[in-house]
GUVEX-947909 format. One record per atom (N, C-alpha, C): residue number from 1; residue in one letter; y, z, x. Coordinates in pm, whole numbers, plus 50000, padded with zeros to 5 digits. Example, Ala and Ser with C-alpha at 12.3 -4.5 7.8 and 13.67 -1.06 7.14 Angstrom:
<nodes>
(1,A,(49431,50780,51319));
(1,A,(49550,50780,51230));
(1,A,(49670,50780,51320));
(2,S,(49775,50708,51285));
(2,S,(49894,50714,51367));
(2,S,(50003,50787,51290));
</nodes>
This chain:
<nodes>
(1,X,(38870,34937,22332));
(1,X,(38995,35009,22329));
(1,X,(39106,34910,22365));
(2,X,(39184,34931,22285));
(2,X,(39326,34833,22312));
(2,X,(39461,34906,22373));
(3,X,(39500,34883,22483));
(3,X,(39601,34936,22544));
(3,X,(39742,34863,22612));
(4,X,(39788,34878,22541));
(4,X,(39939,34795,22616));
(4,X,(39986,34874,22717));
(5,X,(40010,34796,22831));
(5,X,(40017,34897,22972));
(5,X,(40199,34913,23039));
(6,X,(40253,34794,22993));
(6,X,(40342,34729,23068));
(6,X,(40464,34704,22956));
(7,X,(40537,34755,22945));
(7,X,(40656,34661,22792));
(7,X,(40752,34624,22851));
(8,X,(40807,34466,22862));
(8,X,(40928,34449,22911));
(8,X,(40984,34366,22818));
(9,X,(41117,34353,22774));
(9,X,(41179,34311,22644));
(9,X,(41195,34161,22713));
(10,X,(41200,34043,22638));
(10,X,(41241,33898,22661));
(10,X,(41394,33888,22694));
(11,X,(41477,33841,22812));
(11,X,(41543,33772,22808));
(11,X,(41593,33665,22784));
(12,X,(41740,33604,22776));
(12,X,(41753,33491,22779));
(12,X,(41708,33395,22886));
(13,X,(41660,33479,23007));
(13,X,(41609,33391,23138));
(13,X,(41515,33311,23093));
(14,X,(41435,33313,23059));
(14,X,(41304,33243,23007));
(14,X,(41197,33293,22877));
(15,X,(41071,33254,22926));
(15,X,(40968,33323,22808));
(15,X,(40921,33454,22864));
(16,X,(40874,33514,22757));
(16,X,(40752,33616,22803));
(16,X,(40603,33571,22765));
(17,X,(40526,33576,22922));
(17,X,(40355,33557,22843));
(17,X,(40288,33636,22845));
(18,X,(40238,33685,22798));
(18,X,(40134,33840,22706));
(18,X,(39965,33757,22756));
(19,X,(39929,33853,22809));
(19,X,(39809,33865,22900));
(19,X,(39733,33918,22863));
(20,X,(39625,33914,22741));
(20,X,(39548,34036,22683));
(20,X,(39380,33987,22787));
(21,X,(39380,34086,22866));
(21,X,(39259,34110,22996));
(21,X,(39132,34207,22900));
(22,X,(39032,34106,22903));
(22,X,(38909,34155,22837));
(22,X,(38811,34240,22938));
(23,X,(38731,34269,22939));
(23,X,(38611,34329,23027));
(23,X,(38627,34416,23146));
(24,X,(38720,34474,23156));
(24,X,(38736,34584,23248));
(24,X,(38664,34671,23296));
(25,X,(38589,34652,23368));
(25,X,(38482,34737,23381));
(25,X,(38530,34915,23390));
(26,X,(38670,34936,23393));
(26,X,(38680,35118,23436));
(26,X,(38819,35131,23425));
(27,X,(38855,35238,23453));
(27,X,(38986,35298,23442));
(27,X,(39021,35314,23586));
(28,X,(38976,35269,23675));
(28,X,(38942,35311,23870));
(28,X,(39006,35199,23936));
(29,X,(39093,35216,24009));
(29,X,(39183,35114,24078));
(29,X,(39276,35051,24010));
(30,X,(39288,34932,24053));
(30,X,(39466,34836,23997));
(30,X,(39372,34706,23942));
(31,X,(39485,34632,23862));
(31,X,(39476,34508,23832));
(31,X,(39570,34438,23905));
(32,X,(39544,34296,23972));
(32,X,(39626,34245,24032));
(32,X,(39638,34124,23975));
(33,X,(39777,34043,23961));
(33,X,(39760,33947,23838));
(33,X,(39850,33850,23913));
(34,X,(39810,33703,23948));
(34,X,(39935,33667,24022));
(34,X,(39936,33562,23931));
(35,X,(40051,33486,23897));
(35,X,(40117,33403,23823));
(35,X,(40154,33235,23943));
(36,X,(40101,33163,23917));
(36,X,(40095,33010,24050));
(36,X,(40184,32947,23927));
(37,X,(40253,32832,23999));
(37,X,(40344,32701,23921));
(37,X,(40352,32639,24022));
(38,X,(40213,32618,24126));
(38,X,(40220,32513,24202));
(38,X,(40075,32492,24224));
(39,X,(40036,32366,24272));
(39,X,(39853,32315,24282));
(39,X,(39871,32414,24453));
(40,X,(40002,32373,24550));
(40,X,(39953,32441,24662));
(40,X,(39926,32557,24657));
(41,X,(39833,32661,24748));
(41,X,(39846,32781,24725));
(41,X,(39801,32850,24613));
(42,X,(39730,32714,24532));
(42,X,(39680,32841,24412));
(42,X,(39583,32961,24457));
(43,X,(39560,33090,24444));
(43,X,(39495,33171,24463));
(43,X,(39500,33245,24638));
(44,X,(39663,33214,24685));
(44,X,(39642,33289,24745));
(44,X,(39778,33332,24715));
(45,X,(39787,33503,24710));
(45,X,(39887,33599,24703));
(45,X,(40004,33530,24784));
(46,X,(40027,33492,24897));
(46,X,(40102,33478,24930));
(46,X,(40247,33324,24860));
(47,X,(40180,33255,24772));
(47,X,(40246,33175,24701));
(47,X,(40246,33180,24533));
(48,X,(40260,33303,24515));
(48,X,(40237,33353,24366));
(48,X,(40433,33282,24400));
(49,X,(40405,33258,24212));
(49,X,(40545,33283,24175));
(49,X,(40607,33380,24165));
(50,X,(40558,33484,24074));
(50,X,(40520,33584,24005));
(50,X,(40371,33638,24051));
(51,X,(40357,33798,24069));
(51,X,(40290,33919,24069));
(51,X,(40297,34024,24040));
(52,X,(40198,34060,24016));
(52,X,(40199,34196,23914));
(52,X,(40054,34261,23967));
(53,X,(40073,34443,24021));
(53,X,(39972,34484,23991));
(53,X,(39973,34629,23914));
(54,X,(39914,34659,23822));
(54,X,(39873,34737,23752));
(54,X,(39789,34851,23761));
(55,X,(39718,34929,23674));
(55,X,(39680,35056,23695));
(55,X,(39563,35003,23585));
(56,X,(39430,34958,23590));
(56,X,(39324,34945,23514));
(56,X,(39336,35008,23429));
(57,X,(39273,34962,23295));
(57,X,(39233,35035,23164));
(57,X,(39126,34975,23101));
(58,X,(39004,35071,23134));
(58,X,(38866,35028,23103));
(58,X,(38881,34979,22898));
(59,X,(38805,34827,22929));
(59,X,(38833,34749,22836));
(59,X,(38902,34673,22804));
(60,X,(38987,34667,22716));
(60,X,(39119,34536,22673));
(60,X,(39257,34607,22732));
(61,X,(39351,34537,22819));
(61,X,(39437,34567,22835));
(61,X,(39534,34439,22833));
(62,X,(39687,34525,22809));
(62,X,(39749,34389,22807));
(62,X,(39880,34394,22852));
(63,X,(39923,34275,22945));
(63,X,(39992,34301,23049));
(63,X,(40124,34172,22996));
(64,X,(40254,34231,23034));
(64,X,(40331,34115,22987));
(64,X,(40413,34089,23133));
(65,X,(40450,33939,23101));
(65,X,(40493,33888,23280));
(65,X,(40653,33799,23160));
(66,X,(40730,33891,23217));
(66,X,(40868,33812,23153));
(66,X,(40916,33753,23230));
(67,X,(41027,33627,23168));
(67,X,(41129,33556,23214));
(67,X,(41078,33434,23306));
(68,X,(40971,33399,23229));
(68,X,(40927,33286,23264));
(68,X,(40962,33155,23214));
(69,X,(41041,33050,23325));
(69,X,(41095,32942,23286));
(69,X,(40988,32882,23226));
(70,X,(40974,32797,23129));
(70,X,(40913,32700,23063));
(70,X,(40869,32593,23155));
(71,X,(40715,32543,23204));
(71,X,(40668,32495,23271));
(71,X,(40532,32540,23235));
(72,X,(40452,32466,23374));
(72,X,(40322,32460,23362));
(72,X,(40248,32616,23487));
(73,X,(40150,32654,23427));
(73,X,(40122,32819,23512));
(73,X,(39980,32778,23511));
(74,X,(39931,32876,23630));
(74,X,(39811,32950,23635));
(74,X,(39811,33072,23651));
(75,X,(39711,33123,23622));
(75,X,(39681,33307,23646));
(75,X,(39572,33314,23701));
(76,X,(39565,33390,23797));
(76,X,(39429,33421,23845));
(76,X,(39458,33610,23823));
(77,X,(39328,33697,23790));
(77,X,(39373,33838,23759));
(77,X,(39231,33875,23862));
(78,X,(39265,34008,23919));
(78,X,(39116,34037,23986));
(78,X,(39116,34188,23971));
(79,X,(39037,34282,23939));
(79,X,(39033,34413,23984));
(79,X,(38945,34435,24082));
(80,X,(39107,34512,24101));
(80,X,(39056,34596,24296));
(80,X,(39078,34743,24239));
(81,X,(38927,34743,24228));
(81,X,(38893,34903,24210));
(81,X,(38860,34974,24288));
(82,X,(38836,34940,24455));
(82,X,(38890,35055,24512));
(82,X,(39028,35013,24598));
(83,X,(39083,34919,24546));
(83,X,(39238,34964,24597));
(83,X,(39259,34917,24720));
(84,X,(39183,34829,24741));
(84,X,(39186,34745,24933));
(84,X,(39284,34615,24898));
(85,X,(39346,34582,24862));
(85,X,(39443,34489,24817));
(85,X,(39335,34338,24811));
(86,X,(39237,34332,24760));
(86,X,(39151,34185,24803));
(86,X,(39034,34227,24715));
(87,X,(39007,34072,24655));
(87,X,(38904,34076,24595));
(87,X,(38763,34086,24713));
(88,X,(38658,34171,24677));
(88,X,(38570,34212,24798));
(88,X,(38470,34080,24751));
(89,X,(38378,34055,24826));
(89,X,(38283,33941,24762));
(89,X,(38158,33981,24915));
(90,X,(38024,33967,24841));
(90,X,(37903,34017,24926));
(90,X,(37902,33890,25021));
(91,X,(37804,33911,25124));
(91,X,(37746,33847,25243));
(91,X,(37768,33696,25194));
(92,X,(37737,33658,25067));
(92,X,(37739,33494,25035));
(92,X,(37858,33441,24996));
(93,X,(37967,33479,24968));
(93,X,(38098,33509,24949));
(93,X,(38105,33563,24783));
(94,X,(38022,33553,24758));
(94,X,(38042,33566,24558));
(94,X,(38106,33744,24542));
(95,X,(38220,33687,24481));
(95,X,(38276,33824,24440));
(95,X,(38227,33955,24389));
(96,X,(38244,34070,24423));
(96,X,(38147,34219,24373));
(96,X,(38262,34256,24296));
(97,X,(38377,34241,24268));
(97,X,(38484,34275,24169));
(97,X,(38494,34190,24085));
(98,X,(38535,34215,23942));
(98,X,(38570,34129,23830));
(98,X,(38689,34085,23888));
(99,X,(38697,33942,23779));
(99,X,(38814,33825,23811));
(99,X,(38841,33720,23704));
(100,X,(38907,33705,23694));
(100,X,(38914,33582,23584));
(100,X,(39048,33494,23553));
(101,X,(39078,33383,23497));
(101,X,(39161,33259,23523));
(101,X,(39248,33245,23381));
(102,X,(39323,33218,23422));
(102,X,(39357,33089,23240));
(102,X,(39239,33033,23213));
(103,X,(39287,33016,23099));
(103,X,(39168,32939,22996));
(103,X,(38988,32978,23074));
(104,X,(39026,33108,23140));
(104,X,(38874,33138,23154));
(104,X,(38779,33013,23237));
(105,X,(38873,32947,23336));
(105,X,(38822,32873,23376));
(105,X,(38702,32918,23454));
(106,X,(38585,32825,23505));
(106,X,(38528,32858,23598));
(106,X,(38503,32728,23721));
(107,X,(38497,32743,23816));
(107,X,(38436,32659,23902));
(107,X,(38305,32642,23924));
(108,X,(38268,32503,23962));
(108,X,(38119,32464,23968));
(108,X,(38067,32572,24083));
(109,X,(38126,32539,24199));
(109,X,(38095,32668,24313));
(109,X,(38180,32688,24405));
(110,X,(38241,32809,24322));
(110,X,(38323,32870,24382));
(110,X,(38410,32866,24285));
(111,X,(38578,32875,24285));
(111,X,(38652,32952,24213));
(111,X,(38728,32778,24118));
(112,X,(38805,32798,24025));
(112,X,(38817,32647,23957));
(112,X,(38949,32620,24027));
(113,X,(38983,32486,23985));
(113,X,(39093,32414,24014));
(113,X,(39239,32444,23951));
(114,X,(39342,32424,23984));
(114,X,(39483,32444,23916));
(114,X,(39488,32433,23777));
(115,X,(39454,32284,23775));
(115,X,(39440,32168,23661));
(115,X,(39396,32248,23615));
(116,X,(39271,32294,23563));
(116,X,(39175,32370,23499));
(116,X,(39225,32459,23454));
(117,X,(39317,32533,23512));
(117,X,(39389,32689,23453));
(117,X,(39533,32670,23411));
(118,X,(39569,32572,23405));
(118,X,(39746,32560,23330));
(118,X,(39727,32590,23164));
(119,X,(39815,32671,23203));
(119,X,(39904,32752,23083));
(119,X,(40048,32674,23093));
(120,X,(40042,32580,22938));
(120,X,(40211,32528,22938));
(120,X,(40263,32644,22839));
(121,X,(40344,32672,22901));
(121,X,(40473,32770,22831));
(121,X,(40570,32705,22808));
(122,X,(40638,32731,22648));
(122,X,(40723,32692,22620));
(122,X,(40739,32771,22513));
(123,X,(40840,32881,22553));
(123,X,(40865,32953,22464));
(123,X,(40761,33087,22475));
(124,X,(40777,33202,22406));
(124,X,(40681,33312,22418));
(124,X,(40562,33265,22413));
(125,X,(40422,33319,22490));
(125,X,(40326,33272,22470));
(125,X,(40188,33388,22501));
(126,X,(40114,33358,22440));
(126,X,(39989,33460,22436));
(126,X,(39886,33416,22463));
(127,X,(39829,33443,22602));
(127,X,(39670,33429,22657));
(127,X,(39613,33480,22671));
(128,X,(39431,33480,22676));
(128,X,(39327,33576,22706));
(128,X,(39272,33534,22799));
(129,X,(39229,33624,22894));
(129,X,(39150,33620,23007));
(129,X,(39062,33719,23030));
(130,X,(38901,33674,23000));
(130,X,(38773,33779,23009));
(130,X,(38754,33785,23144));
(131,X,(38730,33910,23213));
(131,X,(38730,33921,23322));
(131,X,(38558,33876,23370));
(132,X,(38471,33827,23482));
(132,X,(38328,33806,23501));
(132,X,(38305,33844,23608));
</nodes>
């Protein structure tokens, strides 16, 4: 199922990047999507550039993040399906919620690097991210 969740028109401020989120496991909780343009702080909420959270839609959904200056990004997206603001992860730390990166990165062990997930924008731009 294909669902556009979010419509915000492009300004002259910058680009818009279109987020089409694969594997959703449900329609139950939020999507939380934070947008990094720095190596510090990647993946933690508190140094997002940009954030966004959403309302799940079991399957393909697609989320747009406007007025983005032209530069280099990461995305990290996680669903928090029950709504505790944090990705939950069992006794070994490995995540029990779906999650997923730019370019679908993965890390050897544990979560990937900046480098690994830049998205250059320049100009409108369109990425996929399968959630795992």
């Amino acid at each position: 199922m294909f669902f556009s969740i979010t419509q915000f028109m492009s300004t002259d401020n910058g680009s818009m990047l279109t987020i089409k989120i694969t594997g959703v496991p449900s329609d139950k909780g939020k999507m939380l999507i934070g947008v990094y343009n720095k190596k510090e702080g990647f993946r933690d909420e508190k140094y997002t550039y940009k954030n966004l959270t959403v309302n799940a839609v079991k399957g393909t959904m697609t989320v747009y993040i406007p007025d983005l200056p032209n530069g280099n990004y990461a995305i990290a997206v996680y669903h928090d399906a029950n709504e505790n603001g944090k990705l939950d992860k069992n006794f070994l730390g490995i995540p029990t919620e779906k999650y997923g990166f730019s370019n679908n990165a993965m890390g050897s062990f544990g979560p990937p690097d900046f480098e690994d997930c830049i998205v250059k924008v320049e100009g409108d731009k369109e990425i996929s991210i399968k959630l795992k």
